[in-house]
Structures are given as structure tokens and as C-alpha cells.
C-alpha positions as CSV (number, residue, x, y, z in Angstrom):
1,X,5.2,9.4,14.6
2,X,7.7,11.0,11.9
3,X,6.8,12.4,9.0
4,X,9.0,12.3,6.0
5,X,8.5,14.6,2.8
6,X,8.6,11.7,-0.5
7,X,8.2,14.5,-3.4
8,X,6.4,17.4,-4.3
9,X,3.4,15.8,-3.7
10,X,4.0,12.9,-1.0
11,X,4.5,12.4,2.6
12,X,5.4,9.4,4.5
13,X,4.3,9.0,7.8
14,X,6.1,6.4,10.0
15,X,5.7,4.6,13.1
16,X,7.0,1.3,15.2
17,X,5.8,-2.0,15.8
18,X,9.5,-4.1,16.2
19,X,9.1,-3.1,12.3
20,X,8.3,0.2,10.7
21,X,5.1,0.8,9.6
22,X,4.6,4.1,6.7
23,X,1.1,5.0,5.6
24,X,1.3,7.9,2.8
25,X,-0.6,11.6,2.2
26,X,-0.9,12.3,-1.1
27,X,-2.0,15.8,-1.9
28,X,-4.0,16.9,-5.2
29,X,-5.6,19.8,-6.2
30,X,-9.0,18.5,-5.1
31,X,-7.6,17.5,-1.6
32,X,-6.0,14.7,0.1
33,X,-5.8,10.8,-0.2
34,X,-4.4,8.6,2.5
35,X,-2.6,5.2,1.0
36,X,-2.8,2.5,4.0
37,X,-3.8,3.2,7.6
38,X,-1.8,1.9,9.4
39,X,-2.5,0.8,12.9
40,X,-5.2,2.2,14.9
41,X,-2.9,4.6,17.2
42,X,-1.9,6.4,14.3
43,X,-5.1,7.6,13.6
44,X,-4.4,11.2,15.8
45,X,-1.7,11.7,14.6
46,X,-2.9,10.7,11.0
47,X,-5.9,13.5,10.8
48,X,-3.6,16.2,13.1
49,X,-0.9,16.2,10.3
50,X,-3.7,16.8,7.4
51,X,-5.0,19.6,9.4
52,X,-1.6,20.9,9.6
53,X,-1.0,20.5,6.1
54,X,-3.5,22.9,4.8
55,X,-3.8,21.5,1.8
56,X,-7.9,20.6,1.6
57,X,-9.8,18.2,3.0
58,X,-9.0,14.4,3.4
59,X,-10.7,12.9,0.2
60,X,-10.3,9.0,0.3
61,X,-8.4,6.1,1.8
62,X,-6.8,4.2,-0.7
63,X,-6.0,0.5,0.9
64,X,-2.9,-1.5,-0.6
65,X,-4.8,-4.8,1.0
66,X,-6.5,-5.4,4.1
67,X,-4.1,-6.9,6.3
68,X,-4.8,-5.6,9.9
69,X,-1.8,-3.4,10.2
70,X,-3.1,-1.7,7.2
71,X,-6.2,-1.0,7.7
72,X,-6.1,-0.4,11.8
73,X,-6.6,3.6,11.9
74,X,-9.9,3.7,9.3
75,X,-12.4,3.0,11.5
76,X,-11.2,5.8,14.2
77,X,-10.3,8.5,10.6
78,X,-13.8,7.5,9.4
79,X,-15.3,9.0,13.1
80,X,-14.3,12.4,12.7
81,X,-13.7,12.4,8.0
82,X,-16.3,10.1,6.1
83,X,-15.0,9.6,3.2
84,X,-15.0,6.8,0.9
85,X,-12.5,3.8,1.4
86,X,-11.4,1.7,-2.0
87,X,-9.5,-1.7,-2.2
88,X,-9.4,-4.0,-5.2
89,X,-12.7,-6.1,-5.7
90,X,-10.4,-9.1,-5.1
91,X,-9.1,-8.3,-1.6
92,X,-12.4,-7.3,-0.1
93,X,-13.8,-10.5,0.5
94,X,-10.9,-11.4,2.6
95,X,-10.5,-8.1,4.6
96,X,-14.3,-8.3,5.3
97,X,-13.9,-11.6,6.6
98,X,-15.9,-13.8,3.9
99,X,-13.3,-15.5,2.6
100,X,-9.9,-16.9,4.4
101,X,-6.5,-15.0,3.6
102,X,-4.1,-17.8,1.9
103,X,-2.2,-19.9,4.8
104,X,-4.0,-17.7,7.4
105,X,-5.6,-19.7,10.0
106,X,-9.0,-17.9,10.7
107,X,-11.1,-15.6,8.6
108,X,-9.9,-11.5,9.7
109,X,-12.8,-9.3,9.5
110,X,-10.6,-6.0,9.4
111,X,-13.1,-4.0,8.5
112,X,-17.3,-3.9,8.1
113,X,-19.0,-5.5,5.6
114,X,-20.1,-2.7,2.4
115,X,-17.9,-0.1,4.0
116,X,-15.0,-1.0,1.0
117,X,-15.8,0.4,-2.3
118,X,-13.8,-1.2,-5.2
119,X,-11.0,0.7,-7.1
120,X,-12.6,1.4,-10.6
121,X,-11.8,-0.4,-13.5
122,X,-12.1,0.1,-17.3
123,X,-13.7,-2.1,-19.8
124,X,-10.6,-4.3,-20.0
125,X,-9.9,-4.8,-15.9
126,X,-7.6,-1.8,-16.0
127,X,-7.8,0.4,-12.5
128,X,-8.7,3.4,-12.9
129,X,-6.8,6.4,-11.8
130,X,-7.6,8.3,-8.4
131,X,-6.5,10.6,-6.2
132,X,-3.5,11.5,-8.7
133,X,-2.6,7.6,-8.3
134,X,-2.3,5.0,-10.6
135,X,-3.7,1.4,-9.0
136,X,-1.9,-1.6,-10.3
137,X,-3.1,-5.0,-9.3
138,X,0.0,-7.1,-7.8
139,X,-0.9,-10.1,-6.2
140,X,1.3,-12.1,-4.3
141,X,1.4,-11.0,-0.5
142,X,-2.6,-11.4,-0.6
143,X,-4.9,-11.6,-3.0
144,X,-5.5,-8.4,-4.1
145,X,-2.6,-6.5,-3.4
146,X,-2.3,-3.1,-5.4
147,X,0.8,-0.9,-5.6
148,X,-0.2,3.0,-6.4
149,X,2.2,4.7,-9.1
150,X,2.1,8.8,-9.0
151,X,3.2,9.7,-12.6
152,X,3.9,13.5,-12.1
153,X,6.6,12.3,-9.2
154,X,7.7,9.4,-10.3
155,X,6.9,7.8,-6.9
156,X,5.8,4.0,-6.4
157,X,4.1,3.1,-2.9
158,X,4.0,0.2,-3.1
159,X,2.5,-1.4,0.2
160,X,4.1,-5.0,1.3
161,X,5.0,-5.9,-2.5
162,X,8.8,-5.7,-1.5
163,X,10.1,-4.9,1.8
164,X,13.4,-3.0,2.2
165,X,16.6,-2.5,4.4
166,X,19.4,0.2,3.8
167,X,17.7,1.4,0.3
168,X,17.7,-2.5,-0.6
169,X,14.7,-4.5,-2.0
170,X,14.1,-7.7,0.3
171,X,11.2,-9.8,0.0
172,X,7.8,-8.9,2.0
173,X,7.0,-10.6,5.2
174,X,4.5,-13.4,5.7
175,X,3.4,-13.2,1.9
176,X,1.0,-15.9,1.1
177,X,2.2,-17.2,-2.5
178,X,6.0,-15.6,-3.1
179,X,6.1,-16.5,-6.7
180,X,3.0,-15.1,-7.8
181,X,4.4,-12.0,-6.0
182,X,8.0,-12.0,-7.6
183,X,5.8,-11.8,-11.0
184,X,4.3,-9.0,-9.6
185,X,7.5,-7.2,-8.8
186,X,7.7,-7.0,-12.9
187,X,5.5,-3.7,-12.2
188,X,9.1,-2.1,-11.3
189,X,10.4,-2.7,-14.8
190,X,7.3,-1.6,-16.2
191,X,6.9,1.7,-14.8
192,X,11.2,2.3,-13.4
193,X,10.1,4.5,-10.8
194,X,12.6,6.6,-9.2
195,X,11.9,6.0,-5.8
196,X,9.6,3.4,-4.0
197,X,8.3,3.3,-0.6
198,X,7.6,-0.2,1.4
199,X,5.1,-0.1,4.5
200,X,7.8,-2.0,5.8
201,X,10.9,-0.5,5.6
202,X,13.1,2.5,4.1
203,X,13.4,4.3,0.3
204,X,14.2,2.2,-2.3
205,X,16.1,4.5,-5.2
206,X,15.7,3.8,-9.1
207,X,14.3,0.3,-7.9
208,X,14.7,-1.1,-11.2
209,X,18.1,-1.3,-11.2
210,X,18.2,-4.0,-8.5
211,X,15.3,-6.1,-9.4
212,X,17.2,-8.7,-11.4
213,X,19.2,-9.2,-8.5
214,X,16.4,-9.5,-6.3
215,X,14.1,-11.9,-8.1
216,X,17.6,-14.2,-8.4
217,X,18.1,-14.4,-5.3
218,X,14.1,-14.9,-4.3
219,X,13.8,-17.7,-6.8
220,X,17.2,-18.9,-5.9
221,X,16.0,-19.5,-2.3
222,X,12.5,-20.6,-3.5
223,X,14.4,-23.7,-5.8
224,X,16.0,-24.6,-1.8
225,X,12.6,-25.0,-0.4
């Protein structure tokens, strides 16, 4: 597995599966959060890097969605560091296996049923911050997707929203309903990150800048369909 420093407060850590697949660490005064698990054989090398780290205990898993090749290592982390495990109220249906992913062919139970908590919300259906990271609700690739934002850095991860090649945005892989997820890739403009990490791929640098590009050329090939 190799590990990548993001930022001051980030770390990527990567492995292969004929694609790349990055969970982060994010580390906090109170301890660490883990965005995305990744696939089960990371899980070793997942909890040996936090004990390297030094930097507290492992506080949380954050979950982008429950696809399995982002949830795989929780079940193996949660053996040896129980700690609490948040999605968006939306996408836990469909990772516990109650309800059918869109244009999947059989339910995915991913993960137990009641082991998911839901990210917190305000009165108005805003997430709450946690773990230093702010949850924004991007649907698109499933149901519901969320992108983490970490103001202090500057830093999007932002799960299967995009994928990327050579610091280019490309669209995500095997994404249920692409327009409602090139409306979700307005949270770039929003919030101009100046870097943005895919599970999927490489860095993505001031991200903004090529999004008008991006969403052309998406909608462009979406019009051919």
C-alpha cells in the first residue's frame, strides 16, 4: 500500500485493483477519522499506519457511500477499533441491503444492519461537521453519495463524485444517474477547493478551474446517448 501525505492534516492511502483505490486519514486534535475503507486487504495495513502515526486513537469511519470497494476493510478495523461508522441516512438503506442500488442487479448487503449511524444534520438538512470534515450530500454515483470538505486545508475528498487521470477530472465509473451527478459536481464551484482527491484516480489541482470543461463535455456525451 502507499501512503501519500494530502496536507497538513491528510493522508492518502493507495492501493490496486486494475484501478486505484485511496481511502484517507484525517487527523484532529481529538484523534483520527478514516474516509472510505477501501477493500478488505487493506485493513492491516490501514490500522498499522494509524499506529504509526502517533497521532491518537482512530475516532470514526466516515463512508462516501456503501459500494463494496468502499466499505470492504470496516468489518476487519471494527475487530480490533470500535468505533462508530456514519453514512448519509439516504445511502444506508442500500448498503445494508434493504433497498436495490439504481441499475444494480441484486440487493448488496455491504455491511450489517444498525451498524451505520447517519451523518448528523441541522434543522434545515444541513450535515453536520465531524471529524474536522465538512459532509456535503452529492448524489449521482448512488444515492447518497457525500463528498467531505476540510476547511483549514482546503482539501476536497471527494469519493467516486469525479474520477481522475493525469490531474484531470473524468467522470466516475459505473455511476447510476450521471446527470444528477454532474449537478452534484457544482459543489466544486461552491467551495473551489485547492486540491481534490478521487477514490479512483490521482490529485486533481484548483478543480474549479476545469469543471466547465468537464460538465461540457459530460452533457455533450450524455445528448449522444
Amino acid at each position: 500500500m502507499k501512503i501519500k501525505r494530502v496536507s497538513e492534516h491528510i493522508w492518502s492511502l493507495k492501493t490496486w485493483m486494475l484501478v486505484p483505490i485511496h481511502v484517507w486519514i484525517v487527523v484532529e486534535e481529538d484523534g483520527i477519522t478514516l474516509v472510505d475503507a477501501g477493500m478488505p486487504m487493506m485493513a492491516k495495513g490501514i490500522m498499522k499506519f494509524i499506529k504509526q502515526l502517533n497521532a491518537g486513537p482512530l475516532q470514526r469511519i466516515l463512508l462516501t457511500h456503501g459500494h463494496v470497494d468502499h466499505v470492504g476493510a470496516v468489518k476487519k478495523i471494527l475487530r480490533e477499533s470500535k468505533v462508530p461508522v456514519f453514512a448519509h441516512r439516504i445511502e444506508i438503506p442500500y448498503l445494508e441491503g434493504e433497498l436495490l442500488y439504481p441499475k444494480r442487479k441484486k440487493l448488496e448487503q455491504n455491511l450489517p444492519k444498525q451498524l451505520t449511524q447517519p451523518l448528523l444534520e441541522d434543522e434545515i438538512g444541513s450535515l453536520k461537521t465531524i471529524g474536522g470534515l465538512i459532509p456535503f450530500l452529492t448524489p449521482g454515483h448512488s444515492p447518497g453519495h457525500v463528498v467531505y470538505y476540510h476547511e483549514k486545508d482546503k482539501v476536497l475528498l471527494a469519493g467516486d463524485l469525479f474520477t481522475s487521470k493525469k490531474g484531470k477530472l473524468r467522470p466516475p465509473m459505473f455511476t447510476a444517474n450521471m446527470v444528477e451527478a454532474v449537478k452534484s459536481s457544482n459543489i466544486v464551484w461552491e467551495l473551489k477547493p485547492l486540491r481534490l482527491e478521487v477514490c479512483h484516480g490521482s490529485t486533481v489541482f484548483h478543480p474549479a478551474e476545469q469543471l466547465d470543461e468537464y460538465v461540457k463535455k459530460v452533457e455533450k456525451k450524455l445528448g449522444a446517448i
